[in-house]
N, C-alpha and C positions, 0 to 999 in steps of 0.2 A: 495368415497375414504376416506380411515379414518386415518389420522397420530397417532403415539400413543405421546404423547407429554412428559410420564414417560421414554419413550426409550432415547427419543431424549434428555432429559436432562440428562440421567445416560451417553450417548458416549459423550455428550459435559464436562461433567466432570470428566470423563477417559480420556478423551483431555490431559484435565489441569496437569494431572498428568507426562507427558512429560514434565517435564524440571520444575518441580515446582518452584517456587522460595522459599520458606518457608514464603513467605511475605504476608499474603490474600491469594488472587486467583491469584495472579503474576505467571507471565511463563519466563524462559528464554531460546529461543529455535529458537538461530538465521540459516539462512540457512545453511544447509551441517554441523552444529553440531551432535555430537552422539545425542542429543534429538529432533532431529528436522528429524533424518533419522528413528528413532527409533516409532516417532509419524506418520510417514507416513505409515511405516511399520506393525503398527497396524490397520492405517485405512486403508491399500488393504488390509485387514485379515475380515474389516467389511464390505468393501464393496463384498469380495469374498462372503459371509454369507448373501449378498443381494441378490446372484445371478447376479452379473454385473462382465464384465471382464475386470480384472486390469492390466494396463499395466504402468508401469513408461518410462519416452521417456527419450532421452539422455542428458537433464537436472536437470530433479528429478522431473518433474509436475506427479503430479499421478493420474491417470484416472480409473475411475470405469464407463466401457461404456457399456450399454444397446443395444438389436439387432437392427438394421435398423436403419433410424432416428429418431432422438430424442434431446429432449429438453436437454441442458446442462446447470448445475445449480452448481455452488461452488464460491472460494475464495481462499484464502491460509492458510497454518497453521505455518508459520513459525514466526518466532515474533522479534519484537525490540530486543536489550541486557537487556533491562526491561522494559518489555512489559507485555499485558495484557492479560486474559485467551481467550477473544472473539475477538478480532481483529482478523478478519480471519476466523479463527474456527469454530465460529457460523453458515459463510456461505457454509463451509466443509460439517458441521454437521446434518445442516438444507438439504443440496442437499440430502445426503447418506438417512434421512429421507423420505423425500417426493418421491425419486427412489424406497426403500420399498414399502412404500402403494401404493404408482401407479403399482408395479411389484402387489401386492397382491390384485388390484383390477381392474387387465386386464388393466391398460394403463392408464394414454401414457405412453408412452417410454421417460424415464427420464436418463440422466448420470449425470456422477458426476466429477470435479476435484477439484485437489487443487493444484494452481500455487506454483511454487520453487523463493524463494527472492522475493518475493512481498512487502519486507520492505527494500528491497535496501542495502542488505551488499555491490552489487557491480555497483550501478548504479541504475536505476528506472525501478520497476514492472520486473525483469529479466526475469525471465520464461516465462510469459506471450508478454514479449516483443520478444522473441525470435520465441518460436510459433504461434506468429502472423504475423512474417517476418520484423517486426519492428526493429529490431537487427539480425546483422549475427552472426550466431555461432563461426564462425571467429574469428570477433571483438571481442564479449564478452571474451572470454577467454583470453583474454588480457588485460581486466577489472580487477583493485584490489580493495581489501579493505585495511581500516585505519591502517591493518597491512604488508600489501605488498603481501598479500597472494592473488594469480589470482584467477581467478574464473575456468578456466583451472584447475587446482589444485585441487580447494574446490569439484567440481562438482564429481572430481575420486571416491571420497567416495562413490558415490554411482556406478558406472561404473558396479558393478557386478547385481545390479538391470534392466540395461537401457536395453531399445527396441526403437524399430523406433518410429517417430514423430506422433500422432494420424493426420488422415484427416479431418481439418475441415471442410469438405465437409458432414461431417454424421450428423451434427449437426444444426437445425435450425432454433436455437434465445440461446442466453444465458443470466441467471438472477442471480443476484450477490447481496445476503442480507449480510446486514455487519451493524454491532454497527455505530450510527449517527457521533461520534468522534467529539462532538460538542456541545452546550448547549440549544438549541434551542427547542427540542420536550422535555428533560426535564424540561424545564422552562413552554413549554405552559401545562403541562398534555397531552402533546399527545404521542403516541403508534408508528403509524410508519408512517414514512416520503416514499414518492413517488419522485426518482429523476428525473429530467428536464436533471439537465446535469452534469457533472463533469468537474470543472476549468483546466486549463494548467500551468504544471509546465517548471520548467527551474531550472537547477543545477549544480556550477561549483566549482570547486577549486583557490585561488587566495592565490597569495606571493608575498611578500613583501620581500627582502633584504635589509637589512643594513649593519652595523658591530657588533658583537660580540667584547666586550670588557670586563674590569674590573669594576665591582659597584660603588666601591669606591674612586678611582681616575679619572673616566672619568667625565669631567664637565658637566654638563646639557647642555649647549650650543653646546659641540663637539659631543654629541652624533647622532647617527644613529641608533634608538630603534624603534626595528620593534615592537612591542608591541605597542608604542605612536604610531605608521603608523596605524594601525587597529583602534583604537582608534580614532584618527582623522577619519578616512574613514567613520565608523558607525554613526558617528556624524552627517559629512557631510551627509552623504546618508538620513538617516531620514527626511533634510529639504528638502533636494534637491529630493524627490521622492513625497514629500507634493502636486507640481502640476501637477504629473502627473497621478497617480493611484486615483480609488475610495476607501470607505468604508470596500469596500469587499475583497478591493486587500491585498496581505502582502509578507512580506518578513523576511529571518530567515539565520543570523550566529548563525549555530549547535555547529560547532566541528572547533576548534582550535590548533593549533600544535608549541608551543612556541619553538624555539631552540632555546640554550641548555636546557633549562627549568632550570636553578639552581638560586637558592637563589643571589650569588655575580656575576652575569656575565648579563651584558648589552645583551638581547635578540637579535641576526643580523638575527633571520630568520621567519618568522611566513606565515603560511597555514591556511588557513583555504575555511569554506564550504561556498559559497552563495546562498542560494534559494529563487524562487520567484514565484508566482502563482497570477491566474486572472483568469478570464474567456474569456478575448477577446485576442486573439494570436497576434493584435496591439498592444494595452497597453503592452504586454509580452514583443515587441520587443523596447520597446520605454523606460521601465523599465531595459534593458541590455543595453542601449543606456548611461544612466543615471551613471549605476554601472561602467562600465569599466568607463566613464569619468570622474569620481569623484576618484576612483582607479588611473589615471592616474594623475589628478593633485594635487592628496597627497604624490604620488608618485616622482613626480617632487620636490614639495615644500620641500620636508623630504630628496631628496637625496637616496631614495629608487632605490631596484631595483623591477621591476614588471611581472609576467607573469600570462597566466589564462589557466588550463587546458582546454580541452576538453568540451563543453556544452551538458549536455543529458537534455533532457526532451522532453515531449510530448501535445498536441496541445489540447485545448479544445474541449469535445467531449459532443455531443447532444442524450441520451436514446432515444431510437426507439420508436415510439408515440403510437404503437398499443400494443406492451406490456407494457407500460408505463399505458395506460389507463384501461388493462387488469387488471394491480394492486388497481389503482383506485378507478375499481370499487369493487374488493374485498372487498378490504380498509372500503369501505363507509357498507357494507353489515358487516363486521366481526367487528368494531373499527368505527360506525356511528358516527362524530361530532370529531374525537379526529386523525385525519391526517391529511398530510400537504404535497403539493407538494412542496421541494427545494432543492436548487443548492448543488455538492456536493465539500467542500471547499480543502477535500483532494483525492487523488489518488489514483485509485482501478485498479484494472487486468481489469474492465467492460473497462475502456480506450482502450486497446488493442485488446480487442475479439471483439469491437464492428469497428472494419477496416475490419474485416470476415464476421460478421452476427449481425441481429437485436439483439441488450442488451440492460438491464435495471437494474436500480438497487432500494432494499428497502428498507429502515433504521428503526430500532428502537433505542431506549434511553438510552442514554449514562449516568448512573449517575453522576450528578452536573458538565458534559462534559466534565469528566475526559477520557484522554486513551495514549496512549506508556507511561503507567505506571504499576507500580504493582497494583494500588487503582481501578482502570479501572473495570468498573462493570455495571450491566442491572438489572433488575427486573424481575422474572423468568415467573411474569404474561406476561411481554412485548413480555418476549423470546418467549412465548407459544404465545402471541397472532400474531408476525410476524410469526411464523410458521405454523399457521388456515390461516391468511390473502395469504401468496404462496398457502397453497392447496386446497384453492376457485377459485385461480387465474390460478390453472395450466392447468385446461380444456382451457382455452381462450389464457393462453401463449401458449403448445404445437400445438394449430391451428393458432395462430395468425404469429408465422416461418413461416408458408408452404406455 
């Protein structure tokens, strides 16, 4: 089987062309935007030109599926509000590739998708969360984003595309190459990383009320500034999570919602995002343990008032060992001396698909472990060489499902 690696970079960078940003290689092509329906709409146009058949399901994942069973290989293409050209894409790109030269050289049987909201406008891994039964269709659409806009809503844009749910039943094992999102194969000289597992997230919303007042006449003593509430909170949390987590663990306020947000007016309300990731589903729950009670007795001390949305997130997940090893030994054969098998710190669609079927997933390098940015960039040898390293490996993954 032979990939062409000029193909594969000319559709990776008509990708990029969705949603350009004008900034570098930056994209901005968040889910159910015109550039984000517009880039799918192109790649069923190339996977049609593969000879696979495309179907979109009634959330936007778009499927380029091959006859009988077969090996299923992609990622997502929809990207942060600035984001980067390969998050996603690459593993889009790299599937639609290696389904060609397997179609042109008698087998295996490769398909293709690409998960919808895989960067979470409206919660975590959406699509993929949904087509793994990990989310009800139900619920989600009752899911907003930072603008109040449901996912109900967002998802209608594409309504004149949608078809029924593909069967993961036709399908099995899936492989999910994705940029490392991290510093680590860049720093050592190495090519492509082999994952073990993917950590456990956890994600919520939290508020604070006080009072809304005037700047200038309210005394620092009377106040109720919910800003100082947050403030204090991040503080606190930082020591008070010191005994509980490792090294590897972390935690992240994203996004902040100040009311009224004005130059003269005492802050009385502020939102914001909490996340937190590990790889042990204990330390997860002993890390929420820590939040809400450090929330709660800042809450107390400030005179605050307190509430916590809804918690999503998903469980630490272990790659399947025999396509795990199938990459391996690619790895050592394509990229001898220059791979690494480890843990994956952020959250991929492979979470999800791997509750259905054996997955795995393979990293290459992230330059200087930039990514949900514009700067966000690879080395086009890396790119070529994770895409030699899957199609050494694909003989051993499509047997290695069955």
């Amino acid at each position: 089987m032979n990939v062409d690696g000029e193909r594969f970079l000319k559709d990776l960078h008509q990708l990029r062309s969705f949603g350009a940003s004008g900034t570098g290689k930056g994209v901005v092509r968040p889910a159910y935007s015109s550039a984000d329906i517009a880039a799918r709409e192109w790649l069923a146009d190339r996977m049609r030109d593969a000879g696979l058949d495309v179907r979109f399901d009634p959330v936007g994942n778009l499927w380029g599926l091959s006859e009988g069973k077969s090996l299923l290989i992609g990622s997502h293409s929809d990207s942060q509000p600035e984001g980067g050209w390969l998050d996603g894409a690459l593993g889009v790109v790299m599937g639609l590739e290696l389904a060609r030269a397997a179609r042109e050289a008698g087998g295996p049987a490769v398909s293709v998708v690409s998960f919808q909201d895989e960067e979470g406008r409206f919660g975590v891994t959406t699509g993929s969360a949904i087509w793994s039964g990990g989310l009800s269709l139900e619920h989600a659409d009752h899911l907003t984003d930072s603008t109040g806009t449901s996912f109900g809503a967002a998802r209608a844009a594409m309504a004149h595309l949608a078809q029924d749910f593909v069967d993961p039943a036709r399908f099995s094992g899936f492989v999910e190459c994705h940029i490392e999102q991290g510093p680590w194969l860049d720093e050592a000289g190495q090519s492509i990383g082999v994952v073990t597992d993917i950590v456990g997230i956890r994600d919520m919303r939290i508020t604070f009320e006080g009072a809304q007042n005037h700047a200038g006449t309210t005394p620092m003593h009377l106040r109720r500034d919910a800003f100082q509430a947050l403030s204090a909170f991040n503080t606190a949390l930082n020591d008070r999570l010191r005994n509980v987590v490792t090294p590897a663990s972390v935690w992240t306020i994203g996004h902040v919602h100040l009311h009224p947000g004005a130059h003269s007016i005492v802050p009385g309300k502020v939102v914001f995002s909490m996340q937190w990731r590990d790889g042990e589903s204990v330390r997860l729950g002993r890390m929420e343990k820590v939040i809400r009670d450090t929330a709660a007795e800042i809450a107390d001390t400030m005179g605050m008032g307190l509430s916590f949305s809804e918690m999503l997130g998903l469980e630490p997940v272990a790659m399947a060992r025999p396509l795990r090893a199938a990459i391996a030994d690619a790895a050592q054969q394509v990229a001898p001396g220059k791979w690494r098998e480890m843990q994956s710190g952020a959250l991929h669609d492979a979470t999800n698909v791997a509750a259905l079927m054996p997955a795995a997933m393979m990293f290459v390098p992230s330059i200087n472990g930039i990514s949900h940015a514009f700067e966000e960039d690879t080395d086009e040898d890396d790119l070529l060489c994770g895409l030699n390293v899957l199609a050494q490996a694909l003989p051993a993954l499509a047997g290695a499902g069955h």
